[in-house]
C-alpha positions in Angstrom: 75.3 -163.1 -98.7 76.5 -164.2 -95.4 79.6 -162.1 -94.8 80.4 -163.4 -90.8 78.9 -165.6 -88.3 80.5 -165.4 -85.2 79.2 -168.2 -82.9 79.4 -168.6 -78.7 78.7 -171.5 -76.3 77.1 -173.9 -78.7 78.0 -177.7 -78.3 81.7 -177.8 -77.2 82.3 -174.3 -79.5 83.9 -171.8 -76.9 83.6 -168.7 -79.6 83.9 -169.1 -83.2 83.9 -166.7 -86.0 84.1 -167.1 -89.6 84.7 -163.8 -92.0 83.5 -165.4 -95.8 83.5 -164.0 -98.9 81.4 -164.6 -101.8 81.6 -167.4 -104.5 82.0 -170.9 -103.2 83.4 -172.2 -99.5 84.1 -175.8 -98.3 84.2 -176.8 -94.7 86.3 -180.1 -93.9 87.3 -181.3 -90.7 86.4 -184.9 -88.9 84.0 -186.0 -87.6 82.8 -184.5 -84.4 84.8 -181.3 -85.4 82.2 -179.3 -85.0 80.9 -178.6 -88.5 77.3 -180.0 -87.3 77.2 -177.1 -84.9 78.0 -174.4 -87.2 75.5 -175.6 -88.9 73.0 -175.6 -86.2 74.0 -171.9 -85.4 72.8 -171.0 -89.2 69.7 -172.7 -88.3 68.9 -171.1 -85.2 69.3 -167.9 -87.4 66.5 -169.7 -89.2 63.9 -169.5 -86.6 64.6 -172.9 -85.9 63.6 -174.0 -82.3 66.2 -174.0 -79.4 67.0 -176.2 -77.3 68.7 -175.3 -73.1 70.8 -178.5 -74.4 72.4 -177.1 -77.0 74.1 -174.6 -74.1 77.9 -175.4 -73.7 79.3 -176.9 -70.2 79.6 -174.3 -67.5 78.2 -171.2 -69.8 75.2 -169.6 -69.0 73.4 -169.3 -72.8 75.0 -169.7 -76.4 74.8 -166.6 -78.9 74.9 -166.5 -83.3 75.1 -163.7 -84.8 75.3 -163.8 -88.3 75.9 -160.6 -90.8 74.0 -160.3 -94.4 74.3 -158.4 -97.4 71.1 -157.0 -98.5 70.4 -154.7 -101.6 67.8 -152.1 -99.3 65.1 -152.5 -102.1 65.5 -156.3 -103.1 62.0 -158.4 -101.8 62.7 -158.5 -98.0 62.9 -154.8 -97.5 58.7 -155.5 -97.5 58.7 -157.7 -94.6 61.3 -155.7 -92.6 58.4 -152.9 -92.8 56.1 -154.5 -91.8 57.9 -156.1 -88.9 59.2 -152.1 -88.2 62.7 -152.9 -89.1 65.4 -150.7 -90.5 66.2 -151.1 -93.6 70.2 -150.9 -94.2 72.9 -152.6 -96.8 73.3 -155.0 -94.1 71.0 -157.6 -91.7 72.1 -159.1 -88.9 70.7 -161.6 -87.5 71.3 -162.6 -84.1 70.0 -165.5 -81.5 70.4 -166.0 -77.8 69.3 -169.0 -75.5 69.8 -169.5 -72.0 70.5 -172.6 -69.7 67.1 -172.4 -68.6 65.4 -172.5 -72.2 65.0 -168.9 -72.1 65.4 -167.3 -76.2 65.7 -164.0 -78.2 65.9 -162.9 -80.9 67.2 -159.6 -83.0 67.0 -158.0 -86.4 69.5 -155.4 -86.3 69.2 -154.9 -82.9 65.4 -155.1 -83.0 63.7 -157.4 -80.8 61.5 -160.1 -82.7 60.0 -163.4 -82.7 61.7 -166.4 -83.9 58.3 -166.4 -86.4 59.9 -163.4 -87.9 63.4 -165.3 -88.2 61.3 -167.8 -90.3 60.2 -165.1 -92.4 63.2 -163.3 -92.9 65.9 -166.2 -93.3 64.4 -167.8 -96.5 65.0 -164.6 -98.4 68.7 -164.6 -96.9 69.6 -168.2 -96.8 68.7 -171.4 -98.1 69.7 -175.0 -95.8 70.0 -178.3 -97.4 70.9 -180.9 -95.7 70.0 -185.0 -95.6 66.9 -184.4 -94.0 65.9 -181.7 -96.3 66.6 -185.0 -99.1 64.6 -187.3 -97.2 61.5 -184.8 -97.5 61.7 -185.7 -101.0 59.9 -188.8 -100.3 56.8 -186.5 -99.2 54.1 -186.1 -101.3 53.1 -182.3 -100.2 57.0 -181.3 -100.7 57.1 -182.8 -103.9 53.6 -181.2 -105.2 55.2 -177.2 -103.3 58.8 -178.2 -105.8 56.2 -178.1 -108.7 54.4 -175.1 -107.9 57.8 -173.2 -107.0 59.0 -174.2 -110.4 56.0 -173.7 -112.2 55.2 -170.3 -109.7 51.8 -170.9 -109.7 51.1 -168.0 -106.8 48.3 -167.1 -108.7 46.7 -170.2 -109.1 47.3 -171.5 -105.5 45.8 -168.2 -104.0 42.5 -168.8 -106.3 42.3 -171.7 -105.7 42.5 -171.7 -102.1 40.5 -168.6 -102.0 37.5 -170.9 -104.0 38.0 -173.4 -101.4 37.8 -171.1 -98.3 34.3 -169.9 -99.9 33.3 -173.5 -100.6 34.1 -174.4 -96.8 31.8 -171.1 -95.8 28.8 -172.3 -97.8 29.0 -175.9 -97.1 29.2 -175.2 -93.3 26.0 -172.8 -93.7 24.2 -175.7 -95.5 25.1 -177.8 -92.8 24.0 -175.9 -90.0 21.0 -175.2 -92.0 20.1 -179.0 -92.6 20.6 -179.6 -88.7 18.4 -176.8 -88.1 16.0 -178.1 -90.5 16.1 -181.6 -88.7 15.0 -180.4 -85.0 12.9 -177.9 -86.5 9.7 -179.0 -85.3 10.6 -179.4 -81.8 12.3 -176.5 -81.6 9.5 -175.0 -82.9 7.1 -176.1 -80.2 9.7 -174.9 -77.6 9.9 -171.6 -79.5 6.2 -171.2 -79.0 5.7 -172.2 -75.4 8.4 -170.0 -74.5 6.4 -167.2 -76.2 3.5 -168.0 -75.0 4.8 -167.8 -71.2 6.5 -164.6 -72.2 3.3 -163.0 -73.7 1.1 -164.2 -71.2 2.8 -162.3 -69.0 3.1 -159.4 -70.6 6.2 -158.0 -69.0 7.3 -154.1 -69.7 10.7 -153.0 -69.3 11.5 -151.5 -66.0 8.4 -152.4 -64.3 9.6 -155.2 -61.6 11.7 -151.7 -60.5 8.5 -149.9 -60.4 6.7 -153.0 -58.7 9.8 -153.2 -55.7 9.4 -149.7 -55.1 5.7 -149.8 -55.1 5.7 -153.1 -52.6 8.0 -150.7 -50.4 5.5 -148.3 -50.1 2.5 -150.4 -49.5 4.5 -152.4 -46.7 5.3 -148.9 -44.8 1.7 -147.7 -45.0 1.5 -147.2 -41.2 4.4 -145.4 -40.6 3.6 -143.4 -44.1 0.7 -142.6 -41.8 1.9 -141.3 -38.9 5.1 -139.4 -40.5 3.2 -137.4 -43.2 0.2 -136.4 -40.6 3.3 -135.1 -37.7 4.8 -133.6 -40.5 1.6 -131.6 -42.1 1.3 -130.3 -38.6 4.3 -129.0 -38.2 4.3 -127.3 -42.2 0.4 -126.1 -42.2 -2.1 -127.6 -39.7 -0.5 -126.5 -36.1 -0.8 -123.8 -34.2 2.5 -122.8 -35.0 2.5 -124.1 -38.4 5.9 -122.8 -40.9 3.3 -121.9 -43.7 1.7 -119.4 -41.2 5.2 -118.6 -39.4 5.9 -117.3 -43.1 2.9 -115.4 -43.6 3.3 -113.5 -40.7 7.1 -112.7 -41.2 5.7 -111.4 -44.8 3.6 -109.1 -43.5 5.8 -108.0 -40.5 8.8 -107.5 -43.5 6.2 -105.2 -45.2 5.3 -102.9 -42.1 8.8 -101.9 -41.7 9.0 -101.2 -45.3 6.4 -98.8 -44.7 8.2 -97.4 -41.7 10.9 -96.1 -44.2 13.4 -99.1 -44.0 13.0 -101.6 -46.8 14.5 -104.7 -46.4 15.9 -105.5 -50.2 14.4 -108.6 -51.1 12.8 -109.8 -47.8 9.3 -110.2 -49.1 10.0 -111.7 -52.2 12.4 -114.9 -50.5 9.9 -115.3 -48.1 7.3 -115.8 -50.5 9.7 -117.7 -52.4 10.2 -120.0 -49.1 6.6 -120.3 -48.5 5.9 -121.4 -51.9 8.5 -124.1 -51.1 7.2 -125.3 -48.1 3.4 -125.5 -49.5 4.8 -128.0 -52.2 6.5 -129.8 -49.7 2.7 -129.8 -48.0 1.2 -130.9 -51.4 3.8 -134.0 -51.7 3.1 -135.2 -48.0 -0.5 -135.2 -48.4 0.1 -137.2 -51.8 1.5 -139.6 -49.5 -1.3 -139.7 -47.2 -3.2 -141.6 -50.2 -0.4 -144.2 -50.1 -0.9 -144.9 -46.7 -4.8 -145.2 -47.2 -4.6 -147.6 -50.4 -6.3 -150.9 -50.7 -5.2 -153.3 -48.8 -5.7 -155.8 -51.5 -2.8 -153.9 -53.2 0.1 -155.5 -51.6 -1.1 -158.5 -52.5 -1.3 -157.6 -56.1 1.7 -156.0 -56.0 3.4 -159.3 -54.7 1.9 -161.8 -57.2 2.6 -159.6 -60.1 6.5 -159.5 -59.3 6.3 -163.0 -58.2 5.6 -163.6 -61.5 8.1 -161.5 -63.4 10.7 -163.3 -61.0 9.6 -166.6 -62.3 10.0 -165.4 -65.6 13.8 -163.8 -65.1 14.8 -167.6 -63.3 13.8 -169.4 -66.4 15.0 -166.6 -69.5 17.1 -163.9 -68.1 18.9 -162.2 -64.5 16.2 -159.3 -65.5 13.7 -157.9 -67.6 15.6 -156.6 -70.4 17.4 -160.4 -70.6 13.6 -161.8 -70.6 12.3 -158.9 -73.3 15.8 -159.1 -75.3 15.1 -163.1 -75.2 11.5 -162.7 -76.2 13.0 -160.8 -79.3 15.9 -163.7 -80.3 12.5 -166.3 -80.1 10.5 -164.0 -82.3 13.7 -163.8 -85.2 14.6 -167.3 -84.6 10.9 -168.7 -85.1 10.7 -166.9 -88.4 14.5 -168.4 -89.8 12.9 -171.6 -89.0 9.6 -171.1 -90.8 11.7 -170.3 -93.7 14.3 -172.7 -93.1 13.4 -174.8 -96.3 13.5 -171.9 -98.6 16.9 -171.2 -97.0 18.4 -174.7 -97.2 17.8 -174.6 -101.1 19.4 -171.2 -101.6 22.5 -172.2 -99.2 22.6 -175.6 -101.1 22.9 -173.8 -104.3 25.0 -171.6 -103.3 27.2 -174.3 -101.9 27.2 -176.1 -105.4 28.2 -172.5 -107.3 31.5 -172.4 -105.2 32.1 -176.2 -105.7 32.0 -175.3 -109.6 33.8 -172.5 -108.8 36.7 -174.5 -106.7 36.6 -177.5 -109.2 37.3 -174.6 -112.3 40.3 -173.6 -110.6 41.4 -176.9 -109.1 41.5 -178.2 -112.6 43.4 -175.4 -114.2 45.5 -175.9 -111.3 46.0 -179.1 -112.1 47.1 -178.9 -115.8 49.7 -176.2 -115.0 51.0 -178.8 -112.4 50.6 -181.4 -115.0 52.6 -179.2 -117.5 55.3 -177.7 -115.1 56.0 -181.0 -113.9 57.6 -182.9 -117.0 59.5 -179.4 -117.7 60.8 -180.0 -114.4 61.6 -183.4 -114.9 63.4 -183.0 -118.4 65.1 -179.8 -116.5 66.2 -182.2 -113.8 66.9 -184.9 -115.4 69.3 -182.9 -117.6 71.5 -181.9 -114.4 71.5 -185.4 -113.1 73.0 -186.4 -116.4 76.1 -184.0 -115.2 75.9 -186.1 -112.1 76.4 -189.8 -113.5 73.1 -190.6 -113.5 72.6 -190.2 -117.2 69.2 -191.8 -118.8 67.8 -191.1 -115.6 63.7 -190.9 -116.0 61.9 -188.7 -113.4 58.1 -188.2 -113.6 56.2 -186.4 -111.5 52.6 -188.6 -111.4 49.0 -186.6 -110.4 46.0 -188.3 -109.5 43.3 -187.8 -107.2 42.6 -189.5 -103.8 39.3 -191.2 -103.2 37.2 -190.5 -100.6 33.4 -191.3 -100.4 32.4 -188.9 -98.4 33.3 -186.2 -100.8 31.0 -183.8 -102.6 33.2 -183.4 -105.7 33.6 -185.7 -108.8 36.3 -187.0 -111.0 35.0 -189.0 -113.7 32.5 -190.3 -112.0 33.9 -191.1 -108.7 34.2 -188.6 -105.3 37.3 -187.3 -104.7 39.5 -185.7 -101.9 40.2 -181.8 -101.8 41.3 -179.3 -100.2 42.5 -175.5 -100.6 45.7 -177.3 -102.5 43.7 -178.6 -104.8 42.4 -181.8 -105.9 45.4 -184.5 -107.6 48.3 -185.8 -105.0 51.6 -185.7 -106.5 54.2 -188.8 -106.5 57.4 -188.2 -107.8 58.9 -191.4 -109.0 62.1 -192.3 -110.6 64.1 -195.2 -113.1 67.7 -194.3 -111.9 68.6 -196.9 -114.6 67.9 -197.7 -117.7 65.4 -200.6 -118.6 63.8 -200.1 -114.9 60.2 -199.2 -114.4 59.7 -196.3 -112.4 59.3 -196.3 -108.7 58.3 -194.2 -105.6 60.9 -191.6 -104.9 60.4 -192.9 -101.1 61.3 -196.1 -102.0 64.7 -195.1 -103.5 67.4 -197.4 -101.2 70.9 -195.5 -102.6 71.4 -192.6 -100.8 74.2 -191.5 -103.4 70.8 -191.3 -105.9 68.6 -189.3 -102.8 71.7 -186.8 -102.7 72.0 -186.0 -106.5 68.2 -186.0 -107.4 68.3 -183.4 -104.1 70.7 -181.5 -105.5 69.7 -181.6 -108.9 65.7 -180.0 -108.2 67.5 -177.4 -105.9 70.1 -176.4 -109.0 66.9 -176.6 -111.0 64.8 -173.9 -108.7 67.3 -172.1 -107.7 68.6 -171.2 -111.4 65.1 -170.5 -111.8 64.7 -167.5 -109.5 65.7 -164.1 -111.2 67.7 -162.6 -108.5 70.8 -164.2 -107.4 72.8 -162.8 -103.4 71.4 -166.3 -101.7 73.6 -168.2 -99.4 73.4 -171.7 -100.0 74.2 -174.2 -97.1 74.7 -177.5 -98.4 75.5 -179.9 -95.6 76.8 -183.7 -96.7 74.5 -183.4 -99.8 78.0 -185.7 -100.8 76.7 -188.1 -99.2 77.4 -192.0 -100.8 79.4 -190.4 -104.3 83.1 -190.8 -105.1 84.8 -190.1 -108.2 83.8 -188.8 -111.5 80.6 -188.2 -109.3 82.1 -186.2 -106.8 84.0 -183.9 -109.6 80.6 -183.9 -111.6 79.2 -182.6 -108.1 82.0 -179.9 -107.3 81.3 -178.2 -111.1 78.0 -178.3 -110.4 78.1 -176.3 -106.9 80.6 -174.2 -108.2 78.3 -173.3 -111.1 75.5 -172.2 -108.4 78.1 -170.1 -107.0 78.5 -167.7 -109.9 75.2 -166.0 -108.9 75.0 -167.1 -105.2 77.4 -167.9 -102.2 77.5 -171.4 -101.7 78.8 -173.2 -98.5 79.5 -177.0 -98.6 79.8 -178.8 -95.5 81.9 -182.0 -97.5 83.9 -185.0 -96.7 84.7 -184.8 -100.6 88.4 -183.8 -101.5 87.1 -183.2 -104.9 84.6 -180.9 -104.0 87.1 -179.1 -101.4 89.4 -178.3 -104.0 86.9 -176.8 -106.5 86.0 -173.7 -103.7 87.4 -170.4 -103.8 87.7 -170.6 -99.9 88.2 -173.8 -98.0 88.0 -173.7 -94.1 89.2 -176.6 -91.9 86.9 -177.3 -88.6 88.9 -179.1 -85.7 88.2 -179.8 -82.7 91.5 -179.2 -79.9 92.0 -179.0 -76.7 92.2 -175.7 -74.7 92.9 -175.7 -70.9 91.4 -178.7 -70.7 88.4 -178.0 -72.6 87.6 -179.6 -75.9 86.9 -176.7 -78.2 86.1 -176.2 -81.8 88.2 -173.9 -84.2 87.7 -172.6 -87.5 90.9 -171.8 -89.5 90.7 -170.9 -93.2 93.1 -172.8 -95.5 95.7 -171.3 -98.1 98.1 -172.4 -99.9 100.6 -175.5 -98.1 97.5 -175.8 -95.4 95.1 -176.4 -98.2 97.1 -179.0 -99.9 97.4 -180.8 -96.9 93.5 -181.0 -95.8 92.9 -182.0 -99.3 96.0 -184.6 -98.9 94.5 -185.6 -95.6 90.7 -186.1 -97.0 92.4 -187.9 -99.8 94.8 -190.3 -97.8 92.1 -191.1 -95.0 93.8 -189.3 -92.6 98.0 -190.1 -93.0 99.7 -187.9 -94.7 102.0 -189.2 -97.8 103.3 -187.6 -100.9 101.1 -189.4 -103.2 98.1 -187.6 -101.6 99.9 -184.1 -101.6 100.9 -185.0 -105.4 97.2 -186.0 -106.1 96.0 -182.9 -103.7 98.0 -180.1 -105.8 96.6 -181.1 -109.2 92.7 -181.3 -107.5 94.0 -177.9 -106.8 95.9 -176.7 -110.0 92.5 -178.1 -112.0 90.3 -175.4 -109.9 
């Protein structure tokens, strides 16, 4: 239940806010009061999208906060986990755009999306509204009142789940029959490519080897002359280290004998001759570098020349071209047993076709069922409504389409992860009349009541009650014995639920609990919107007023008191 909404610099509202109570509220005032705005705020509460626009004159953003009662385990206390809300007794909602288009949004003072608004708001508060009636004429809004009457969850999610694996195996067949097509030349590409690849012969990490290698070969000469200066200096000269360390050995050993041992001496000077003769090994390694074949380079050359060719055409190196060679060698055999495959995905794609059709159809009779339970259920409340002997039918039948690989008696049919028959929802508002279209219904009196009646219809269906209802000119084109019929019928959906009725009706202002007038005054020379609720000689005279067409006489207080006394 909505318990305040306080509203800021929206349209020409200044700062409104509205304390309600439970049961059943009218809002009156006239036209260009304001009431459309307070409207808007509940929607932008809704998740609904903002517009700068929507700022008032000289402020820098508008604000709506509105305040719900909430039982902490009732069916939203879910989604508030999982968004990492609070739970708590009460959730506020609350909505912020700036002049320059800028939004939040807050759950009790936690930042979220206005996708989470959308998610929340429909377990909080429920809008209808003349565009809300003229969705009636849609065939997908008419087939979702069906399965929310009917609360077919259960069949929707199998059957959508049938169709999701239906759309899998039908795009694996078709990828497979594509395949299948360009086989053969891909095929022959497959093969030259291996064959250049195999011809080859190319081992990972060998153009490395080859670069290196090529290094060498190219620096013979200077290999030369470097390792022969060098072996001099380590073990060939004169004055070679090796021999430098010999002698130091032996010279460390006579003054052992003279009585002063060095600790160790001998054995790190072994330790560094060892060194140095490895050192003399590795250099003369290098001197058959610098004396290989000539004809090497050349070798050397061509062999990466042609590794490089190959990394230009399949790969920026030779794991791309080996990991490339492997892709050709898996790919070659799905296409050698592509045929096999293309059976087995075709048969698998006709097994989830069955599978989809099985649950579209049961689908379909539930629909069938649920809608002429909904039709006698509505049809009932619109008798309430003066629109007795009122025939509703809600009409299935598939769509054709020739493309389509499922069959209705005979013939191809559209589907998809609704299901398979369209609904049309069509209507006799009189008796004697064939029924028509609801989208080609021209009273908008008759739109307004059929409206009205589905939503009395669902909502009395749902096993928890705590809903507001916003009803905004659902009044729209009725007078009357209608109007009265209408005001009984709202107040009826307030004994579970808080209903708010935006109204031009007198009738249906005097049948609330709580009336509040909207006007719009001027305030320092700013037009300004103000809500004040109505009691007793206020109330009589809005009523009086909505009655008289504005002037005020004592007919229309007289005729005002007993819409009042009847309540």
């Amino acid at each position: 239940m909505l318990e305040r909404l306080s509203v800021r610099g929206l349209g020409i509202i200044s700062a409104v806010e509205i304390d309600l109570d439970e049961g059943f509220s009218a809002l009156t005032g006239e036209t260009g009061a304001g009431k459309s705005l307070l409207v808007e705020s509940l929607k932008l509460l809704g998740g609904q999208r903002a517009q700068s626009d929507m700022v008032r004159t000289g402020d820098d953003r508008l604000w709506v906060e509105g305040v719900f009662t909430n039982e902490p385990d009732s069916p939203l206390a879910a989604i508030l986990d999982d968004l990492g809300i609070p739970r708590s007794d009460a959730v506020v909602l609350r909505r912020e755009v700036t002049r320059g288009g800028r939004g939040r949004a807050w759950v009790n003072d936690v930042t979220v999306t206005a996708g989470a608004l959308q998610r929340i708001s429909p377990h909080l508060l429920s809008i209808h509204g003349q565009h809300e009636q003229h969705g009636l004429a849609d065939a997908d809004v008419q087939r979702r009142l069906v399965d929310d009457f009917g609360s077919h969850e259960e069949l929707l999610e199998e059957t959508a789940r049938c169709f999701a694996s239906w759309s899998e195996a039908a795009a694996e067949l078709e990828r497979l029959q594509k395949q299948q097509a360009s086989r053969r030349d891909r095929l022959d590409t497959i093969s030259f490519q291996l064959q250049e690849i195999d011809g080859v012969g190319p081992m990972e990490g060998e153009d490395d080897e080859l670069r290196r290698r090529r290094l060498v070969l190219r620096s013979a000469a200077q290999l030369a002359d470097l390792s022969s200066s060098l072996l001099d200096r380590l073990s060939e000269g004169e004055s070679s280290v090796v021999d430098g360390l010999a002698r130091a050995e032996r010279e460390v050993a006579a003054i052992a004998e003279c009585g002063v041992p060095l600790e160790g001496g001998i054995e790190r000077l072994g330790e560094a001759r060892v060194h140095v003769e490895e050192v003399v090994r590795e250099v003369q390694a290098l001197g058959d570098d610098a004396n290989a074949d000539p004809g090497e380079l050349e070798s050397t050359e061509s062999r990466l020349h042609v590794l490089e060719q190959l990394m230009l055409k399949y790969g920026s190196s030779l794991s791309d071209v080996l990991a490339h060679q492997d892709d050709l060698i898996r790919e070659r055999g799905e296409l050698e047993s592509v045929e096999e495959r293309v059976d087995r995905a075709a048969a698998a794609a006709d097994r989830a076709l069955a599978d989809f059709d099985t649950s579209a159809a049961a689908l379909d009779e539930a629909r069938s069922a649920t809608g002429e339970e909904l039709a006698t259920a509505v049809e009932e409340v619109l008798a309430r409504l003066a629109m007795d002997g009122t025939r509703l039918q809600f009409q299935w039948q598939p769509r054709a389409d020739a493309s389509s690989s499922l069959m209705r008696s005979g013939d191809p049919v559209a589907f998809d992860a609704d299901g398979v028959d369209e609904c049309v929802l069509m209507i006799a508002a009189n008796p004697g009349e064939e029924p028509r279209p609801m989208a080609r219904i021209a009273s908008g009196g008759e739109l307004s009541r059929v409206h009205l009646a589905i939503r009395t219809v669902l909502r009395k269906r749902r096993s928890t009650g705590g809903l507001s209802l916003l009803f905004d000119e659902v009044d729209s084109g009725l007078g009357g014995a209608t109007a009265a019929a209408l005001a009984e019928l709202l107040a009826d959906l307030a004994v579970d639920d808080q209903v708010l009725v935006v109204t031009h009706l007198p009738q249906v202002a005097a049948k609330a609990y709580n009336h509040f007038r909207i006007e719009k005054v001027v305030e320092e020379g700013r037009a300004t919107t103000r809500v004040a609720p109505l009691d007793g000689g206020e109330r009589e005279a809005e009523v009086a007023r909505m009655l008289a067409g504005g002037e005020l006489t004592e007919s229309a207080r007289a005729h005002a008191r007993v819409l009042l006394e009847r309540r």
